[in-house]
N, C-alpha and C positions, 0 to 999 in steps of 0.2 A: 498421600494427600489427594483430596478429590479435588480436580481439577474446572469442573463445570463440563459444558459442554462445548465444542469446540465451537468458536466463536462468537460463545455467550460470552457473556459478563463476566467479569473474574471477581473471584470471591471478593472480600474485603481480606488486604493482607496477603493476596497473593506474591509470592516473589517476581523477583525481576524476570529472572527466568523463566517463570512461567505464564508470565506476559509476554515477551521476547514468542515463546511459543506460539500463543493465544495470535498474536499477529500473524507467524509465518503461517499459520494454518490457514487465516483468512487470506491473506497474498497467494498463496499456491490454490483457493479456489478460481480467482480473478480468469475468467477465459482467455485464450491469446485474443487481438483483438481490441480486447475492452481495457478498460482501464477504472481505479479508481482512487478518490481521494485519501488523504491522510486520516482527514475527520470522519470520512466515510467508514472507514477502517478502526478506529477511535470508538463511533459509537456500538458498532459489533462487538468492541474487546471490552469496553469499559474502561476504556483511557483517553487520554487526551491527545492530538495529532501528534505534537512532539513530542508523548511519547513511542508512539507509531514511529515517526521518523527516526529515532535513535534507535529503537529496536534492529530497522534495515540499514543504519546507518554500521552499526557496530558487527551483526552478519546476519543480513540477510540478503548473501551472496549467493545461496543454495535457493533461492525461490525467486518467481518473479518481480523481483525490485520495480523491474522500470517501468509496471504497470499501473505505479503508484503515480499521482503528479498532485499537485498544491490545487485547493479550491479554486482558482482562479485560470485552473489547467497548465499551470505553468510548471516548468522542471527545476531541479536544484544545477545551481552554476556549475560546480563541481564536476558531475556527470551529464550534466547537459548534453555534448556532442553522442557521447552512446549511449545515454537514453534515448533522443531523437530518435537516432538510430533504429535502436530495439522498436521501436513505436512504427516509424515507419515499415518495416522489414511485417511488421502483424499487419498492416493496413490500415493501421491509425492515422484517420486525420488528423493534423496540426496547421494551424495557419498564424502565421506572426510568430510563430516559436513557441504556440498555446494548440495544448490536447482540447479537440471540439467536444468537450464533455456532453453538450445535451444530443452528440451521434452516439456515443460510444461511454459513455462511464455503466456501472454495476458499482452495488447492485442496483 
């Protein structure tokens, strides 16, 4: 099955799975550092943020997750403390408990 190209648009009818991919591909380009949105990530894949977000939700424990954060730069409650974390440790600004996206989002 032709897949497209990696972090193009997924066919019509692509599987889960091959969306689930189509994401980590675009998450492991994310530089350390940078960060970017769900939807951001969405419109590269040709899916919608949540499905972005289940994609890393369900594993994408092998790529950089926590480089991901919600439009608004804000993190998920759940992993909050070690996203933070991970964020600060690359030199991500945060202020208020919000990733300063217009320093640091990609692309």
């Amino acid at each position: 099955m032709s897949r497209g190209a990696p972090g193009g648009p997924r066919p019509p009818g692509a599987s889960p799975l091959d969306v689930d991919e189509a994401v980590f591909d675009v998450v492991e380009r994310i530089p350390p550092g940078r960060v970017s949105t769900y939807g951001a990530i969405g419109r590269l894949v040709g899916v919608g943020p949540r499905r972005v977000a289940r994609a890393l939700s369900q594993g994408g424990g092998a790529v950089p997750w926590h480089r991901v954060v919600r439009a608004d730069g804000s993190v998920a409650e759940p992993v909050r403390v070690e996203q933070l974390g991970l964020l600060a440790a690359e030199g991500v600004p945060v202020r208020s408990g919000r990733v300063d996206l217009a320093a640091v989002a990609w692309p």
